[in-house]
N, CA, C and O atoms as CSV, one atom per row, in Angstrom:
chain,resi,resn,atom,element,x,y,z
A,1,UNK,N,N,82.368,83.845,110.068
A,1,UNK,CA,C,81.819,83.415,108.793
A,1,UNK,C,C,80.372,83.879,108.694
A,1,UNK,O,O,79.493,83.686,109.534
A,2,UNK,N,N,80.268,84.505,107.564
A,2,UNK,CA,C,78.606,84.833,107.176
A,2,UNK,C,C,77.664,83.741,107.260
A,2,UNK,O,O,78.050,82.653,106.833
A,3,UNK,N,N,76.701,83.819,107.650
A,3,UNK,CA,C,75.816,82.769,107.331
A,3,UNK,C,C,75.207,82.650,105.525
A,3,UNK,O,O,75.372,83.614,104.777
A,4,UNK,N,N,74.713,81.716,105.170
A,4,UNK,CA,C,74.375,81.486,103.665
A,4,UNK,C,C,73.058,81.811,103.852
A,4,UNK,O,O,72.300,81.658,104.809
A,5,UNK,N,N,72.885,82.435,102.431
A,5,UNK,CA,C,71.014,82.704,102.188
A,5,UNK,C,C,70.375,81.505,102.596
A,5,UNK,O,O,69.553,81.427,103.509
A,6,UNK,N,N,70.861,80.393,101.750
A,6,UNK,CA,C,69.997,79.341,102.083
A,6,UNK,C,C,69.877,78.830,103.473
A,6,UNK,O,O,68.858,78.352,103.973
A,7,UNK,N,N,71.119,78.996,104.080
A,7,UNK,CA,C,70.692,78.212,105.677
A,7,UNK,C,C,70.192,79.496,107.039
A,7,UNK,O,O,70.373,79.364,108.250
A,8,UNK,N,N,69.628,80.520,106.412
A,8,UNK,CA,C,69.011,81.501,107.537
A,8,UNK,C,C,67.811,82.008,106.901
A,8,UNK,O,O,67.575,83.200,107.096
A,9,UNK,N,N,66.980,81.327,106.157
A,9,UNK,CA,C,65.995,82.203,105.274
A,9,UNK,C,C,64.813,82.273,105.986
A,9,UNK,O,O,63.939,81.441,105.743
A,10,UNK,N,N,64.576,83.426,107.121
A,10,UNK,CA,C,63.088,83.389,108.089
A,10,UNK,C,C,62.406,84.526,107.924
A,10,UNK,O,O,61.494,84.828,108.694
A,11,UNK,N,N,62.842,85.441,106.699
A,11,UNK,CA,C,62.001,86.381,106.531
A,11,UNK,C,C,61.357,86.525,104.810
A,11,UNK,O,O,61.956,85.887,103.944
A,12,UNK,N,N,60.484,87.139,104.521
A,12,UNK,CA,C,60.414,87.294,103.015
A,12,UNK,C,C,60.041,88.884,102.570
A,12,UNK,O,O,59.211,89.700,102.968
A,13,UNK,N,N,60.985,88.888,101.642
A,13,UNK,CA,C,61.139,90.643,100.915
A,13,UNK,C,C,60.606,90.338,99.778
A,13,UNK,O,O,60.748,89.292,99.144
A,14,UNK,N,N,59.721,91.656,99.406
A,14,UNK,CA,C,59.323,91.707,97.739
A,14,UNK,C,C,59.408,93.179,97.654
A,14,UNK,O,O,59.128,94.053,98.475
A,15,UNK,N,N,59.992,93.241,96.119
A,15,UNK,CA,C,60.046,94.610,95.337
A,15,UNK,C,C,59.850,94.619,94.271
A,15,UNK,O,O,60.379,93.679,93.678
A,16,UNK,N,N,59.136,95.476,93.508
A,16,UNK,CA,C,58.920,95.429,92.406
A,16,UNK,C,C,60.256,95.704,91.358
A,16,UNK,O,O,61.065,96.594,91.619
A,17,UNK,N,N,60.341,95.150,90.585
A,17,UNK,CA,C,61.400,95.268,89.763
A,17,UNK,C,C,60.739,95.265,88.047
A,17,UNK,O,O,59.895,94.504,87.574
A,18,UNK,N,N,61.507,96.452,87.351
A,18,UNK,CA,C,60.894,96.613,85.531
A,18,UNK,C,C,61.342,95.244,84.923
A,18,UNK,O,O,62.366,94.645,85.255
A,19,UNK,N,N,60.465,94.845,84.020
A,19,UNK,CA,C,60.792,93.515,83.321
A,19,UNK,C,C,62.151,93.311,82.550
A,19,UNK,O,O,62.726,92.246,82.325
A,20,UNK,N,N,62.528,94.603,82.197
A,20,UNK,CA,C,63.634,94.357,81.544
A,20,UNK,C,C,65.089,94.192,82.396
A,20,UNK,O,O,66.061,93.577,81.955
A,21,UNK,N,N,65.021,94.993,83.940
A,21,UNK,CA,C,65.895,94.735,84.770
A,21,UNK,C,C,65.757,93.031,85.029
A,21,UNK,O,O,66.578,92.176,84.698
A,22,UNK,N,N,64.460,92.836,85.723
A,22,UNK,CA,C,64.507,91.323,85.742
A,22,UNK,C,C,65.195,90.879,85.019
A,22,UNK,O,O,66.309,90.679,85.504
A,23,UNK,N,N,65.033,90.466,83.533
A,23,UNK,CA,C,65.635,90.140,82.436
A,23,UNK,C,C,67.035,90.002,82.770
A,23,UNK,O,O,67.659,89.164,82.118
A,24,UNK,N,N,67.571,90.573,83.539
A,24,UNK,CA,C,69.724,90.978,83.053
A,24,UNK,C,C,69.710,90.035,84.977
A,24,UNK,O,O,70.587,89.251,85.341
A,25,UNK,N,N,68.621,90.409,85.736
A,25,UNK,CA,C,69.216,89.543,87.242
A,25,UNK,C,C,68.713,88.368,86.663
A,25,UNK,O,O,69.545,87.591,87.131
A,26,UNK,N,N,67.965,87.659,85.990
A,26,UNK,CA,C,67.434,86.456,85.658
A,26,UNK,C,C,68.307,85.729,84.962
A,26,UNK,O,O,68.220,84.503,84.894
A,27,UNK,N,N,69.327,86.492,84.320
A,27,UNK,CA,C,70.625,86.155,83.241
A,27,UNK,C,C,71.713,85.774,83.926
A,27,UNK,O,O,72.412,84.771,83.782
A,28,UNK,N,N,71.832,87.106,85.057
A,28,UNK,CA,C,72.972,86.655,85.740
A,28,UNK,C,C,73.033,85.502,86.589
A,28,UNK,O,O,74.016,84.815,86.867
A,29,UNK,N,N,71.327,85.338,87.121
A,29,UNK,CA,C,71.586,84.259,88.095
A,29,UNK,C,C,71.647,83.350,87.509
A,29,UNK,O,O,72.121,82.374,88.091
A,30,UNK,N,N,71.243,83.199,86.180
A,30,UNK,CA,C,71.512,82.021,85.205
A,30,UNK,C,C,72.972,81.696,85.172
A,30,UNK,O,O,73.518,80.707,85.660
A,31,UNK,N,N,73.469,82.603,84.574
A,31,UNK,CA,C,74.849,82.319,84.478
A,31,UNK,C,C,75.948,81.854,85.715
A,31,UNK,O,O,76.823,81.001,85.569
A,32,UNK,N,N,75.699,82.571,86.872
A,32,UNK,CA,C,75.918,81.493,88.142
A,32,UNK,C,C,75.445,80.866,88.156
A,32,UNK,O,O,74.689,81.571,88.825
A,33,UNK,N,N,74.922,79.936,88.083
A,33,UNK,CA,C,74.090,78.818,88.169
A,33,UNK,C,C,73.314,78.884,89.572
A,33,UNK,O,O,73.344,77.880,90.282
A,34,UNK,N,N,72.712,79.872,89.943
A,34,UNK,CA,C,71.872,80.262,91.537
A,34,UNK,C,C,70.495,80.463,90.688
A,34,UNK,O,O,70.382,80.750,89.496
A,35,UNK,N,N,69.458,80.220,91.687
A,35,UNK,CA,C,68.547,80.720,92.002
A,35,UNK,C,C,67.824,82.035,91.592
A,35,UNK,O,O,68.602,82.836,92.110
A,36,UNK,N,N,67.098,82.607,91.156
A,36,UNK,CA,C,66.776,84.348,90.914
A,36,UNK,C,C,66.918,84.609,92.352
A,36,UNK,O,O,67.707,85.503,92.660
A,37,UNK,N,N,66.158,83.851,93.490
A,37,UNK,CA,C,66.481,84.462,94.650
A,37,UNK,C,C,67.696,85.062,94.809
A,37,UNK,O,O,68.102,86.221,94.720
A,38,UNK,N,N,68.636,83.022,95.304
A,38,UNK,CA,C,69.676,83.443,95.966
A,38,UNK,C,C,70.637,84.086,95.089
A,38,UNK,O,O,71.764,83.674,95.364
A,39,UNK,N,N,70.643,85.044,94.016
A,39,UNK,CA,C,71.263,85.467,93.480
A,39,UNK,C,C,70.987,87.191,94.222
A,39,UNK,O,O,71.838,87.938,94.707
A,40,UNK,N,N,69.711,87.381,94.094
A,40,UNK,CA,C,69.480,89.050,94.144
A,40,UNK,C,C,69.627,88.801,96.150
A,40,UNK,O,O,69.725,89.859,96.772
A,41,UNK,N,N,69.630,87.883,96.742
A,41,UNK,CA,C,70.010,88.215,98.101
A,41,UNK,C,C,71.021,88.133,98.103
A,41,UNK,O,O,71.409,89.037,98.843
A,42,UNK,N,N,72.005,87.500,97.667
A,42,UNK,CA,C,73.570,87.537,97.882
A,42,UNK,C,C,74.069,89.013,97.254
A,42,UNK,O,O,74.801,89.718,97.948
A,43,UNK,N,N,73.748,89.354,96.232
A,43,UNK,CA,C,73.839,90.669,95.369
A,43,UNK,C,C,73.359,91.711,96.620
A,43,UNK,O,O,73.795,92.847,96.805
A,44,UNK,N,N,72.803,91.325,97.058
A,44,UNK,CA,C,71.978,92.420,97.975
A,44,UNK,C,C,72.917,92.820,99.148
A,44,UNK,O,O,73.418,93.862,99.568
A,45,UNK,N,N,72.919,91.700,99.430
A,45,UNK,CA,C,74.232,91.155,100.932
A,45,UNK,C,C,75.113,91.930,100.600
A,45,UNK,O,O,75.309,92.857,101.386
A,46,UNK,N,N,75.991,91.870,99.321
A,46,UNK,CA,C,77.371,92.332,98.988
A,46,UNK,C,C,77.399,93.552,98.635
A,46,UNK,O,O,78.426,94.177,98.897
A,47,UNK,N,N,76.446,94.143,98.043
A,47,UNK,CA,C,75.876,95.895,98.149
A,47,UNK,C,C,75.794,96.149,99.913
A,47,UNK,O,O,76.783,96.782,100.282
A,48,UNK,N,N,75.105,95.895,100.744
A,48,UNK,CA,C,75.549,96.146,101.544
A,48,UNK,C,C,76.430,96.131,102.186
A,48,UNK,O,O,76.522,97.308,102.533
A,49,UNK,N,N,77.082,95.694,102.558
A,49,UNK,CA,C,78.631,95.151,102.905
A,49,UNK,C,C,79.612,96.242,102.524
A,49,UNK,O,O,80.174,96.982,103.332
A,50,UNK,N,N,79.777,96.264,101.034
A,50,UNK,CA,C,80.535,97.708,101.011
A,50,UNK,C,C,79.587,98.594,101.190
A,50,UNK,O,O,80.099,99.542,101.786
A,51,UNK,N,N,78.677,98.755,101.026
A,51,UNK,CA,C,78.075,100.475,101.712
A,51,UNK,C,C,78.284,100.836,103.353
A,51,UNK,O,O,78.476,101.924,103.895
A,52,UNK,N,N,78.148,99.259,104.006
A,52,UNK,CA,C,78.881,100.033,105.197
A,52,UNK,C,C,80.202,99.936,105.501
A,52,UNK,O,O,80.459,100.281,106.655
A,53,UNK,N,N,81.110,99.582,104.849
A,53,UNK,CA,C,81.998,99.475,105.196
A,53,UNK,C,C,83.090,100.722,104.023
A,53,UNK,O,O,84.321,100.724,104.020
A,54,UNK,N,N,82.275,101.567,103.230
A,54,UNK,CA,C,82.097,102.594,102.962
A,54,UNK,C,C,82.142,103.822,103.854
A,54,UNK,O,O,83.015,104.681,103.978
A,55,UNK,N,N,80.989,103.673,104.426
A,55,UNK,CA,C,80.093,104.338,105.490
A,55,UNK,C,C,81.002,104.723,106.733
A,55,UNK,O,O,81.013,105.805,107.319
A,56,UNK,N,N,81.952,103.309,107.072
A,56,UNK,CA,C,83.207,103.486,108.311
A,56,UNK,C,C,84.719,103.771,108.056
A,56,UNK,O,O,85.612,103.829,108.901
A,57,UNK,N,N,84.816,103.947,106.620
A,57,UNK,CA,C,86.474,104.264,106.385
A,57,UNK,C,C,85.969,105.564,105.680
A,57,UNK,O,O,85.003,105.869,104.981
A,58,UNK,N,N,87.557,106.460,106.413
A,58,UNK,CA,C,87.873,107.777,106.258
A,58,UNK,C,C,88.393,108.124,105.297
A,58,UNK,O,O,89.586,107.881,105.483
A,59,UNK,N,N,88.238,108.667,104.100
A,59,UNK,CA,C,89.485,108.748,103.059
A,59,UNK,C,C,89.994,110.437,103.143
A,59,UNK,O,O,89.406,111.514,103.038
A,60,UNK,N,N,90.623,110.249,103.252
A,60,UNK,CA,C,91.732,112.062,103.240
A,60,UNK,C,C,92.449,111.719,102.115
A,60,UNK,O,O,93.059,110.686,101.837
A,61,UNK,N,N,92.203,113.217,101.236
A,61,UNK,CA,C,93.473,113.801,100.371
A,61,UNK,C,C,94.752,113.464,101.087
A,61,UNK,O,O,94.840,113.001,102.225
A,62,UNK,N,N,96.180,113.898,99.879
A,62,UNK,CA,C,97.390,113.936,100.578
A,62,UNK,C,C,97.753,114.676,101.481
A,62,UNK,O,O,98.277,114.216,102.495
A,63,UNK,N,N,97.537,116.067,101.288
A,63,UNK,CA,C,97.552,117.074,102.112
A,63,UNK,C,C,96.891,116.720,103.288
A,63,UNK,O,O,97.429,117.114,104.322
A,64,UNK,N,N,95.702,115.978,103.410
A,64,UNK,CA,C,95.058,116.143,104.742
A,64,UNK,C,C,95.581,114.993,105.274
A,64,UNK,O,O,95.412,114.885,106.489
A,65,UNK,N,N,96.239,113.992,104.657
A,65,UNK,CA,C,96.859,112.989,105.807
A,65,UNK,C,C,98.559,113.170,106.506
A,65,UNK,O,O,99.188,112.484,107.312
A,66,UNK,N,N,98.941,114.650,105.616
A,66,UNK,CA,C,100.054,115.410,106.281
A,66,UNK,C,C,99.686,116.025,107.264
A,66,UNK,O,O,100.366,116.062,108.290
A,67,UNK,N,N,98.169,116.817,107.094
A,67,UNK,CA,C,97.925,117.630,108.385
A,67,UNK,C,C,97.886,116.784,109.277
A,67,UNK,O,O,98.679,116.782,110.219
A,68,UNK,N,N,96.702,115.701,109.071
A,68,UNK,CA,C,96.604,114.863,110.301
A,68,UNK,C,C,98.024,114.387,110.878
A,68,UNK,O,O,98.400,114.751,111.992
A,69,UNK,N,N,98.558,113.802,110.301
A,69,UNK,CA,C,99.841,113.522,110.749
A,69,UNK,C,C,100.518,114.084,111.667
A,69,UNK,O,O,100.948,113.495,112.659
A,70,UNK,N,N,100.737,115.807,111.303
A,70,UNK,CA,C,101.429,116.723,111.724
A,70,UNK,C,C,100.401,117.157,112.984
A,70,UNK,O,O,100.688,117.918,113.908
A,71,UNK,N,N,99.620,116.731,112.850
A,71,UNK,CA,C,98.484,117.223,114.325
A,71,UNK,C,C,98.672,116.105,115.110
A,71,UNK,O,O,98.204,116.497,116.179
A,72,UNK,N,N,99.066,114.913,115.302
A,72,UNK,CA,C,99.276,113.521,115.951
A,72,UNK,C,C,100.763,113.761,116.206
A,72,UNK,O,O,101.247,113.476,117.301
A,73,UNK,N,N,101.585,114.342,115.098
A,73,UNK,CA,C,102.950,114.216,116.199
A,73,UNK,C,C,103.229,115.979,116.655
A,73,UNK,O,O,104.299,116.308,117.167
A,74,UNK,N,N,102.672,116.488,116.520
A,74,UNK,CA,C,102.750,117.837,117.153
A,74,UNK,C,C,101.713,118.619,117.351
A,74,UNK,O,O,101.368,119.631,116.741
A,75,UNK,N,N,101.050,117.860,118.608
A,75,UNK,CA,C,99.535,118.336,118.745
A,75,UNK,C,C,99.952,119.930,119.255
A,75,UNK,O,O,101.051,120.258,119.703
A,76,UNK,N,N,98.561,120.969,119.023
A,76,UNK,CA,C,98.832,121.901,119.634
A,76,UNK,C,C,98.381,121.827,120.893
A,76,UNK,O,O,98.046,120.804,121.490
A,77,UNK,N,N,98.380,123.372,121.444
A,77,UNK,CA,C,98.296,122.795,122.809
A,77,UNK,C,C,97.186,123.024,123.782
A,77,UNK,O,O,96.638,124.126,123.821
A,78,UNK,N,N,96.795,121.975,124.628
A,78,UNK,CA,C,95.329,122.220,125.445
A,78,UNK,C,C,94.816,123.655,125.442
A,78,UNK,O,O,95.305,124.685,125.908
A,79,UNK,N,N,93.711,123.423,124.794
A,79,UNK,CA,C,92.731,124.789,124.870
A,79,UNK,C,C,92.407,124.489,126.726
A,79,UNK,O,O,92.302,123.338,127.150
A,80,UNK,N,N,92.263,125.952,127.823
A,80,UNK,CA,C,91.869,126.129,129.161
A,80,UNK,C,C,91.031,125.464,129.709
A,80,UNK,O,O,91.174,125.198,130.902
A,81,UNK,N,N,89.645,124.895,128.815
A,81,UNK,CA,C,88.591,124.066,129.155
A,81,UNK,C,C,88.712,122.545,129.161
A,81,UNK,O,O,88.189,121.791,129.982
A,82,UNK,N,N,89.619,122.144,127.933
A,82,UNK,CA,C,90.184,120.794,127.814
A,82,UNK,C,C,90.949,120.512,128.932
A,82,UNK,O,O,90.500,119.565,129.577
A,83,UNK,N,N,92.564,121.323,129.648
A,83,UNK,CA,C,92.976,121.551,130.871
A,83,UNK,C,C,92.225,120.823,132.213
A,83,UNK,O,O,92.463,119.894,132.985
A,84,UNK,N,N,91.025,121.977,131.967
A,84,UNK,CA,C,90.507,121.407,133.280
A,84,UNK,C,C,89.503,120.159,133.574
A,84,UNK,O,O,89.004,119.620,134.562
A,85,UNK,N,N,89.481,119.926,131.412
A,85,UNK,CA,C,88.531,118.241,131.912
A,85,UNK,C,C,89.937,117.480,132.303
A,85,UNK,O,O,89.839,116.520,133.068
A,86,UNK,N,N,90.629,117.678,132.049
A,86,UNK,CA,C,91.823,116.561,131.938
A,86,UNK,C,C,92.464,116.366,132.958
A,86,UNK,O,O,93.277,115.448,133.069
A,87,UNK,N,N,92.160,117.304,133.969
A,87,UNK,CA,C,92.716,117.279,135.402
A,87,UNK,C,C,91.526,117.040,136.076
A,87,UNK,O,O,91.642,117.008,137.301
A,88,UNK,N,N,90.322,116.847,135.584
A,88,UNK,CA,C,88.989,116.442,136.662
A,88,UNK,C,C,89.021,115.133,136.172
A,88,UNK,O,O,88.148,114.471,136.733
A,89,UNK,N,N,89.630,114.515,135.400
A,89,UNK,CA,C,89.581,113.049,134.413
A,89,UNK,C,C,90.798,112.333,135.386
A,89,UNK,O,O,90.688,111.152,135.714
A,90,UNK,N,N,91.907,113.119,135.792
A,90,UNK,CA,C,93.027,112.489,136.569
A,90,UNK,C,C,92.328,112.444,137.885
A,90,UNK,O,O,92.291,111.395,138.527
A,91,UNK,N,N,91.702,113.686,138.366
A,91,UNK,CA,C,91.287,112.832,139.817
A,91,UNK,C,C,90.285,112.224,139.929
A,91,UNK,O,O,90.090,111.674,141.013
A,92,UNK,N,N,89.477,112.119,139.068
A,92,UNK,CA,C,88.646,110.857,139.063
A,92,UNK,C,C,88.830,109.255,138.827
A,92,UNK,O,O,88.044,108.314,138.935
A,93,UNK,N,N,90.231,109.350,138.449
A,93,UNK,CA,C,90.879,107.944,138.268
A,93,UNK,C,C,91.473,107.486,139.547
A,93,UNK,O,O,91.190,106.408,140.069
A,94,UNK,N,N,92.540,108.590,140.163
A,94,UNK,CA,C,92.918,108.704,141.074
A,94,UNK,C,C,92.021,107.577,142.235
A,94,UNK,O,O,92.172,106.470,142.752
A,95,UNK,N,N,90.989,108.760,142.208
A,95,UNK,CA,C,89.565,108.163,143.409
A,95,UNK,C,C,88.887,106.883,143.528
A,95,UNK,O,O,88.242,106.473,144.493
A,96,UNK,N,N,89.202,106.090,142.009
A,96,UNK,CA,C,88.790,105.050,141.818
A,96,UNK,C,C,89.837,103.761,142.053
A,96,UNK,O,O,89.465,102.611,141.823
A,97,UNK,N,N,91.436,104.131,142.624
A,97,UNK,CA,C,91.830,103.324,142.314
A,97,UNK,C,C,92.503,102.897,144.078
A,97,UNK,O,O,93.147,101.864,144.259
């Protein structure tokens, strides 16, 4: 569970904002019935939130989730250098166990 604006508030942000933007966040937080704060920090919160979670999902065309596909069930095959990490990767497990 997220914590709430109101029960973690130990830092303070200021930005300048044009009067007329104010105007439409001053409305909205009206209309929720919040705070100007806890309105533009929760707003803030939830802009972030999807930007990173943006930031960590992959989106592929159709075509590219056939390739991928087709590369997961019919990988090609070890390039000579991959080979020999993959056999210095087995006896190093080997050695450890």
């Amino acid at each position: 569970m997220l914590p709430t604006p109101e029960s973690t508030r130990t830092a303070r942000v200021e930005a300048r904002i044009a009067p007329d933007a104010l105007a439409v966040v001053r409305r909205a937080a009206e209309i929720q019935g919040r705070s100007l704060s806890d309105f533009m920090v929760a707003a803030a919160l939830k802009d972030a939130h999807q930007t990173i979670e943006e930031a960590q999902i992959i989106r592929l065309s159709i075509d590219d989730q056939h390739r991928f596909a087709q590369a997961l069930l019919n990988p090609p095959p070890l390039a000579p250098a991959m080979k020999r990490a993959q056999q210095a990767h087995e006896r190093l497990i080997r050695q450890t166990k």
